[in-house]
N, C-alpha and C positions, 0 to 999 in steps of 0.2 A: 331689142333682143334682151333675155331677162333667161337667166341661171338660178331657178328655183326662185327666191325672192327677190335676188339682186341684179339688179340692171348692170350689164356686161356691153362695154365700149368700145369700140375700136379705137384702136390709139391714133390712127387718122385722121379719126372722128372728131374725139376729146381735141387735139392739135389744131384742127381747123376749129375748132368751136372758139380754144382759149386765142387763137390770134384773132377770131371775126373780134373777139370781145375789147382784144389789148385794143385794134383797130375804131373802135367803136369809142373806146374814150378817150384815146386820141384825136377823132375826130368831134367831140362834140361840142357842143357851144359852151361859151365860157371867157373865163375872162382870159386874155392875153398874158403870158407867160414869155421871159427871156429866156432864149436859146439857151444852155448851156455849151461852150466851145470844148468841154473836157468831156475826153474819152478815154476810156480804158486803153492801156499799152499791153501789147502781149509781151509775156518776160517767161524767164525761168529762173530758179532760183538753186540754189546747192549751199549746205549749211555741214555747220562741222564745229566740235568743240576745243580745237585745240591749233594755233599756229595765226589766232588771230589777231599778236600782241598784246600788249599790256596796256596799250592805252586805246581809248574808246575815239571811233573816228570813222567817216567815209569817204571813200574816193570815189572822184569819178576816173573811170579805164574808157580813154576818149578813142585809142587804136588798140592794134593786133600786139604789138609789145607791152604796154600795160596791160593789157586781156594776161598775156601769159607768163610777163613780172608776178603778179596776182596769184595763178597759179603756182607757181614756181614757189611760193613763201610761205605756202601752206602745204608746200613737198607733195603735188598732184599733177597729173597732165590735166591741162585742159580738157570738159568734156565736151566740148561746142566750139567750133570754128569761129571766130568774130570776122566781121565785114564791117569796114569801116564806115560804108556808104549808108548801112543800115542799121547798126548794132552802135548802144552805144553798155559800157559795164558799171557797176556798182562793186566796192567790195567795202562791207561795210562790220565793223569788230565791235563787241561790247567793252573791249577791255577785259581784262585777270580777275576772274570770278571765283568764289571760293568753294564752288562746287560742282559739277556736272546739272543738267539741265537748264540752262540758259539757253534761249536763242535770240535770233534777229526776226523778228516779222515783217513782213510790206504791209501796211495798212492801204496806201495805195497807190497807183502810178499811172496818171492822168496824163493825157496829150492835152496841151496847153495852144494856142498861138503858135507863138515861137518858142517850147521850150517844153517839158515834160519834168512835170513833179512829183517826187517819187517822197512819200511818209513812211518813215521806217519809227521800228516798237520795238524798244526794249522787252521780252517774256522773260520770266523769271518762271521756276516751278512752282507749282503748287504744293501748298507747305508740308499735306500729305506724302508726297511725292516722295517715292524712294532715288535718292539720283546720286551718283557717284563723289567717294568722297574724296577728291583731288581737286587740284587747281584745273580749272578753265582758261580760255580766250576764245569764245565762240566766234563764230563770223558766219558771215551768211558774202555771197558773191548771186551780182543777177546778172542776168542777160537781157538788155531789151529792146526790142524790135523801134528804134525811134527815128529812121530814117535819117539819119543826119542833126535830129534836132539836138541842143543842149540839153545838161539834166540839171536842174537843182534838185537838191535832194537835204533834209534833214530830219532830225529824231522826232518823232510827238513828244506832245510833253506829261 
């Protein structure tokens, strides 16, 4: 089907083309590759500039009372229920910044074996950046789906 000069797709179409493809090199000969056992964790994340103390650090929130100790120290309710069987928390501070625009990044948060490794990123603004002129303590808090598993977690470098 074609729209004056340009070929017009159905997104069906395109969809099944790009999975025959993903599937196609997937399947083809080659040399043997090790599995990788890591998979993405679903999480959520909530970030905020202020109430994240003064010094740089991460916890892990292993229950429903550290979930909402957590909250509590950053003067917020919870916005998400924790389950212990499934959720495990992060709440992780930059420490006392001497300006607005800091946060916390997830670079990323792998299911491991036994355990889920979570790389968290200092951002700082970009130097352009108009950002507030007061003290900071950014913090970022996650939420992530890990079934029971432990978290390690630390800063990139």
């Amino acid at each position: 089907m074609t729209d004056g000069l340009r070929p017009v797709h159905d997104r069906r179409s395109v969809l099944a083309g790009v999975t025959a493809a993903i599937a196609g090199a997937l399947c083809s000969g080659g040399p043997a590759r090790a599995q990788s056992t890591e998979a993405p964790v679903p999480s959520e994340i909530w970030r905020g500039q202020l109430g994240g103390g003064g010094e740089k650090r991460i916890e892990t929130l292993a229950d429903a009372a550290a979930w909402e100790n957590a909250w509590r120290r950053i003067d917020r309710p919870p916005p998400a229920a924790f389950d212990a069987a499934r959720h495990r928390g992060l709440f992780a501070s930059q420490g006392q910044k001497p300006t607005g625009g800091f946060r916390v990044e997830v670079v990323s948060a792998l299911r491991e074996p036994n355990f889920v490794r979570v790389i968290l990123r200092d951002a700082a603004p970009a130097p352009d950046m108009i950002v507030t002129q007061a003290l900071a303590e950014p913090w970022a808090i996650l939420l992530l789906e890990t079934v029971g598993l432990s978290i390690e977690a630390g800063w990139a470098p």
